[in-house]
N, C-alpha and C positions, 0 to 999 in steps of 0.2 A: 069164460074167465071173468072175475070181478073187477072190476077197475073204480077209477076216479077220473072225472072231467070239470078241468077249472079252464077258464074262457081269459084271455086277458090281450089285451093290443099288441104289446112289445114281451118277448117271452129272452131274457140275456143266458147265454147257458155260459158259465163260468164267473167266478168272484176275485181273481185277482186286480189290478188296478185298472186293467180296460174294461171286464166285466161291472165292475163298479162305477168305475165314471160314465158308462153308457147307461147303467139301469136311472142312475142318482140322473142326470140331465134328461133321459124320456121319461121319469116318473113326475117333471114339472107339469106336463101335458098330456099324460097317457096311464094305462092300466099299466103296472110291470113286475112282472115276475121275475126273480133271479132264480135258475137249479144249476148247483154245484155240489159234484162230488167230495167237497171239502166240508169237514165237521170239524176243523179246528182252523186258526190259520194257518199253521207249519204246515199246512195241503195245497197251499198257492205256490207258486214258481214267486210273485211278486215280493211274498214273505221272506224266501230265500236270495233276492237280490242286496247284497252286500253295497257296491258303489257309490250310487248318487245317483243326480240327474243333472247331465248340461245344460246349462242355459244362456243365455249370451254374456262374457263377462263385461263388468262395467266400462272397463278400458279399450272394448275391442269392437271394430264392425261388425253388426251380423254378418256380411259375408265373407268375414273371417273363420266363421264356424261353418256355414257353408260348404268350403271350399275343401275342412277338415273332415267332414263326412264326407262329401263325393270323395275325398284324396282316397280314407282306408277303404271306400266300396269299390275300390279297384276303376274307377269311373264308370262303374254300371248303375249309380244309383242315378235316379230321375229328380235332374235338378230342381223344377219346379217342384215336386213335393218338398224335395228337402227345406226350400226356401220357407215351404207353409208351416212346417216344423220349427223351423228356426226362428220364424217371424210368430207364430202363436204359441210357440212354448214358453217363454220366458212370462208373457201375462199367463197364461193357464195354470204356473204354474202357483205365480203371485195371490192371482184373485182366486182361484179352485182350490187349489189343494193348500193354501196357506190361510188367507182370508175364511172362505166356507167352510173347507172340512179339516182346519186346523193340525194340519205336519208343523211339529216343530224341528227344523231345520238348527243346525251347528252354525251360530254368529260368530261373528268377530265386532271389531268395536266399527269399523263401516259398512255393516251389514251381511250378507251370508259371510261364513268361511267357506273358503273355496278352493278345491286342490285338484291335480292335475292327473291325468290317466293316460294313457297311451294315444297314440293318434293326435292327441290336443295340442293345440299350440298357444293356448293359453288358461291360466288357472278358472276354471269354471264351471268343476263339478262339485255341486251345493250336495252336503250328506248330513247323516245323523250318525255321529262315530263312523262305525263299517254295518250299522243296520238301517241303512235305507231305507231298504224295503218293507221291513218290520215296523217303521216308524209310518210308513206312506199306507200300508196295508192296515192297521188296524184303527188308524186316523177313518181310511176310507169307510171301513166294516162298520165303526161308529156312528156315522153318517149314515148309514143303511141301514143299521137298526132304529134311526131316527124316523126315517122317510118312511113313505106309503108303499112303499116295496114290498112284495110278497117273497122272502128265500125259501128258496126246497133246500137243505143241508141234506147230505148223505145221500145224495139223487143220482143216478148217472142216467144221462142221456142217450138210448140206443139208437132213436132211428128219427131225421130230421125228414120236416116234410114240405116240399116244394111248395111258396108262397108263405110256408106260418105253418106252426103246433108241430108241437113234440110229443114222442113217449121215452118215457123216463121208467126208473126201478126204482124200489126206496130200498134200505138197508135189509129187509125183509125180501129183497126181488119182486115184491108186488108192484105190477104195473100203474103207471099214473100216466094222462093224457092231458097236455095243456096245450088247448088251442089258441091260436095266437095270427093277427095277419102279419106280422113280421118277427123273425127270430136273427138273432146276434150271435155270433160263434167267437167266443171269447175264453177259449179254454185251454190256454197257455201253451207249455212246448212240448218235445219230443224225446226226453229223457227219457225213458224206458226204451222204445229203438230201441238202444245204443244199451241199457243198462250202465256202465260207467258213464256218472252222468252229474252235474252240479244242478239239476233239477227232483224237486220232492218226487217220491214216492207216485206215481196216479199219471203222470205226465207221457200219454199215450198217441198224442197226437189227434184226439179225438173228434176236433172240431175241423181239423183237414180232411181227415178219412170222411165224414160224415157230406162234408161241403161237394169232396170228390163223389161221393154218391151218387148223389142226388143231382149233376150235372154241372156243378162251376168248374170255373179253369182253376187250376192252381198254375204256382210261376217260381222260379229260382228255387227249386226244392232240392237243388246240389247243393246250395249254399248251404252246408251246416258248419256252423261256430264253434270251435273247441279253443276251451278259457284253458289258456298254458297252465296257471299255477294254481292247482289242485293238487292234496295231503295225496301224495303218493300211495299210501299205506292208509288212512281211514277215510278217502274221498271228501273233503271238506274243500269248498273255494277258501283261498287266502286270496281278500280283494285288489284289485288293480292300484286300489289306493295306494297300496302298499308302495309300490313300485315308485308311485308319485312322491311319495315322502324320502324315497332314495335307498329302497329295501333293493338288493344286487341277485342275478341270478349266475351263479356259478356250478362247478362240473366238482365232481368228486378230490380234485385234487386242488379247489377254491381256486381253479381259477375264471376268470369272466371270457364265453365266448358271444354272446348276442354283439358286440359292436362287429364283429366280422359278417355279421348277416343285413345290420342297419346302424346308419349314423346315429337313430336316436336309440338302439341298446335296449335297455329294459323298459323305455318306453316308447317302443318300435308298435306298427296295428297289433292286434292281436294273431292277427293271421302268422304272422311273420316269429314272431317270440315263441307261438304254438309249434310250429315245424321244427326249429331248432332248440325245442326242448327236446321235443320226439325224435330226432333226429341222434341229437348228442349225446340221449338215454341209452343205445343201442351199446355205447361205450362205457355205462356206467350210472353210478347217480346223480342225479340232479338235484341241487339243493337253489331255496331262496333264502338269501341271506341277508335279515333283519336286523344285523346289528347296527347299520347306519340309522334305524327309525328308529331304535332304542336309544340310541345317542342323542340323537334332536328332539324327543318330545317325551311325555307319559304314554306309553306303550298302552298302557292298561284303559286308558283313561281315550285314548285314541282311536285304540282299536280292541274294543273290549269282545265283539267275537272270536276273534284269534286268540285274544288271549286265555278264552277260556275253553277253547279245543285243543290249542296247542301242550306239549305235557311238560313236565319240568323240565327237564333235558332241555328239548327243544327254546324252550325258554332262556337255558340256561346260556346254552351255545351260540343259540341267532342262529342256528342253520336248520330249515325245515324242508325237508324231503317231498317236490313235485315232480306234474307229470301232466300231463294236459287230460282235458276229458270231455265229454262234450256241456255245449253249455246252452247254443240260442239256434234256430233256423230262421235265418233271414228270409229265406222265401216261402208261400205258404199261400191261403186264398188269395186269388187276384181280387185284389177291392179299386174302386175308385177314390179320388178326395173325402168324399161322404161314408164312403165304410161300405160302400153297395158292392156285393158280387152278381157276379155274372146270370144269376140267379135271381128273378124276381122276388121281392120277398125277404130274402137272404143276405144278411151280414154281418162283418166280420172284421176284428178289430184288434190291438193287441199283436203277441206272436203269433196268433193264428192266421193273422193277416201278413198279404204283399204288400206293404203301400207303397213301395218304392225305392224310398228310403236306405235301405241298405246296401242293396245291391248285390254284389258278391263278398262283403263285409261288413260285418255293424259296426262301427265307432264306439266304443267304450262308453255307457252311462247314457245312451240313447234311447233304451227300449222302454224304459218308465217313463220316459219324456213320449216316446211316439204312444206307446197306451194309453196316454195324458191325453195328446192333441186328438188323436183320433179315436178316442172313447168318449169324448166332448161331441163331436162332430157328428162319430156313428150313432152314436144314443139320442140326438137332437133331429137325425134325417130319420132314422127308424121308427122315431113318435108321430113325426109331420105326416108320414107315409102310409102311417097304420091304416087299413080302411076295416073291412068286418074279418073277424076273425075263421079261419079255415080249422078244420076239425082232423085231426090227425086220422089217419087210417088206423084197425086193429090191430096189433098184434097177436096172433096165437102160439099157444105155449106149445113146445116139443115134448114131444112124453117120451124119448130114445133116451136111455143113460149114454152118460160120457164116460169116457175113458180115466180113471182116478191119476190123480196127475196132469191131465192132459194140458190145461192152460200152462201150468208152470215150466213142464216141460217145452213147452214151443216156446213160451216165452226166452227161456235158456237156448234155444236153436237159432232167433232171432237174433239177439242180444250177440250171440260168439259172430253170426255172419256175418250183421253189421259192423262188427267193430275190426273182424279181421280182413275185409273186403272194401267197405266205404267206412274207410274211418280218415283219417288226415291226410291217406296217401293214397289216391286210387290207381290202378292198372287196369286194362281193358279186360287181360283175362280176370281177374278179380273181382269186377264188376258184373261179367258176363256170370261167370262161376253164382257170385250172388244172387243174380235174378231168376236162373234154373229155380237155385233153390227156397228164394221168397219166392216164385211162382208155385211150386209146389204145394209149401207151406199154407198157400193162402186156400188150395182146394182143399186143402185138409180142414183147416178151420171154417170154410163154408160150409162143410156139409153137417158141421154140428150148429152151424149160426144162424140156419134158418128158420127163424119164429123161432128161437130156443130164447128165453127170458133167463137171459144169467150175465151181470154186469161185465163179470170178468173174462166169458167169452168175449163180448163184445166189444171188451177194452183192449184184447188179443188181435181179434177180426181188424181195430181202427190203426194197432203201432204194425200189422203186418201190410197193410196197404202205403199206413206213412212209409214204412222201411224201402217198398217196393216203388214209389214214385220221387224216392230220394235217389234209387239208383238207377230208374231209366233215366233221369233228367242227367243223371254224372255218365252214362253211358251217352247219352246226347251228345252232350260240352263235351269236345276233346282237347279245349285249352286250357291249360291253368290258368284261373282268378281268381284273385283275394283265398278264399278259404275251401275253396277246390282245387284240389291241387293232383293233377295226370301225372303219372311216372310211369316207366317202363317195368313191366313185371320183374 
């Protein structure tokens, strides 16, 4: 079979804000390559991050925010990391991503404007309107067309190789081989799983399955994050912001039940506001109701995503129609400080990484912050580390035809288990039920995925393994935290 062989130190497989702040800080001292499956940016998870990013506010101790992320990680997250978050994000944020790669950030007349989210206990998430992440990701993308960075666009990455080098497909499925003494797993989240999902299109999980491979641990892969207020009816996030500006979530008959579940109401963890949406759906619909942010600001002007998803009606009335869905996994490669997995060679940054930090719930407007600090970190140790480049092994093509249909179809078998099995509410028989049948699934899809060169098996092969090591870790935990949550069949 024909191929391609390009040689480089550090090889980042993914371009959202971890992949990018790891390739942009190893390409000061190293050879580096970016491939990602992304040909535009609406292909990043980062693109589609709406919120902000916390950072310390000016009135408050760091270990006031501290204290605010271990509070929503149900106190399973690792203090000391948290602290390295807390204590290097608010410069990372300053001098990287504001100074170097130029986000401009929402002021006020004494510097950022800053608004409040769930979990927070003080105003200190700096945004751009409600696109963040559209502001933070194409700032980044610009900066990388800058740099000495090599991008593969339209690449996926099928098979990672212990110590360094990848084989990748391009749009055409022809194989490419980049050898590499260190590779980065930066390939954002797990939205497919799940299928209902406040993640783009492509979000397969792919840098877990692959990490799981080739032998690193992975860690808290129960923890999956489901963002309460998502467009019931066309799957859109309406941001947390919303809530902070004083947007209400009430039940079909208006009226408010979230303070029976927590003193702080609509900005209760995420965990918390999630379950009692889902919960009080069973009796009806659930609406969010905007007309309090309508009232105190320009709507349009504030929050000009919503405003231009949302339809007239909805507009018209302030009451828009949620549901929760999934959104982030807090658990994923175990890394250290440095971004290193388990794995020589191997690291991992971003959501595809454990660094601690979460725990059994992420804190609202953290995750651009943690792919900040630890995509600085990982892309800085992975240069230091590089030594000679390892030569990926070959892949050969399968000449067996597949079954027509066959991805989409699993993908749709996937998609119903997980969401009816491990979705916000697990049972034991539910979970059991689910891994019969993701174990099954996954023989099925091995015997078309060996040496078979076709992206979309292989994107199949990585969201059935993710699916499968979300529920043996919820079948583990038999106590509810943060955003796992055990019930009785």
């Amino acid at each position: 079979m024909s191929k391609t062989l390009e040689e480089y130190d550090v090889v980042v497989v993914g371009s959202g804000v971890a992949g990018c702040t790891a390739a942009l800080k190893a390409t000061e001292t190293a050879e580096v390559a970016v491939v990602t499956k992304a040909s535009k940016p609406e292909d990043s998870t980062t693109q589609w991050a709406q919120g902000g990013v916390a950072t310390v506010a000016p009135e408050e101790d760091p270990g006031e925010f501290v204290e605010d992320v271990v509070e929503a990680s149900a106190g399973e997250a690792d203090r000391d990391r948290v602290e390295l978050l807390v204590e290097e994000g608010s410069t990372a944020v300053e001098e990287f991503l504001v100074e170097e790669v130029g986000v401009e950030f929402d002021r006020a007349d004494d510097g950022f404007h800053r608004t409040r989210e769930g979990g927070h206990s003080h105003d200190r998430v700096i945004h751009r309107g409600d696109a963040t992440g559209e502001a933070v990701h194409l700032a980044l993308l610009d900066s990388l067309d800058r740099s000495t960075v090599d991008v593969y666009e339209d690449h996926t990455v099928i098979d990672i190789q212990e110590g360094g080098g990848v084989v990748a497909v391009d749009e055409n499925e022809e194989p490419i081989y980049l050898a590499s003494a260190a590779t980065v797993l930066a390939t954002g989240g797990i939205g497919d799983v799940y299928g209902r999902s406040t993640n783009p299109p492509g979000t397969t999980g792919d840098g877990v399955a692959m990490a799981a491979l080739a032998g690193a641990e992975v860690k808290d892969m129960e923890y999956v994050q489901f963002h309460p207020t998502v467009h019931a009816e066309r799957g859109f996030l309406l941001s947390e912001a919303l809530r902070g500006e004083g947007a209400l979530v009430v039940d079909e008959d208006g009226d408010r039940f979230l303070p029976s579940y927590h003193e702080d109401a609509e900005l209760a963890p995420r965990d918390v506001v999630a379950n009692a949406i889902y919960e009080r759906s069973f009796d009806g619909d659930v609406y969010l109701d905007i007309n309090p942010v309508m009232e105190g600001l320009d709507f349009v002007e504030a929050f000009p995503t919503a405003a231009e998803n949302l339809t007239e009606e909805e507009m018209e009335s302030g009451l828009v129609p949620v549901s929760p869905a999934e959104h982030f996994i807090c658990g994923g490669v175990k890394v250290d400080d440095r971004g290193r997995t388990t794995v020589d060679g191997l690291y991992a940054a971003g959501e595809t990484a454990c660094t601690g930090v979460h725990g059994a719930n992420r804190l609202a407007s953290t995750s651009l912050l943690e792919g900040l600090v630890w995509g600085l970190r990982t892309g800085e140790t992975a240069a230091s580390e590089a030594d000679d480049p390892r030569r990926p092994a070959e892949v050969d093509a399968f000449n067996g035809e597949m079954p027509e249909g066959f991805v989409d179809s699993k993908f749709t078998r996937l998609q119903e288990t997980m969401w009816r099995n491990v979705g916000l509410q697990r049972s034991e028989e539910g979970l059991e039920k689910a891994r019969q049948q993701l174990q099954r699934l996954r023989g099925e899809v091995r015997s078309y995925a060996r040496g078979r060169v076709d992206s979309g098996l292989y994107e199949l092969r990585n969201a059935v393994l993710v699916g499968l090591l979300v529920t043996e870790a919820a079948l583990e935990n038999e106590e509810s935290r943060g955003c796992h949550v055990r019930v009785e069949a």
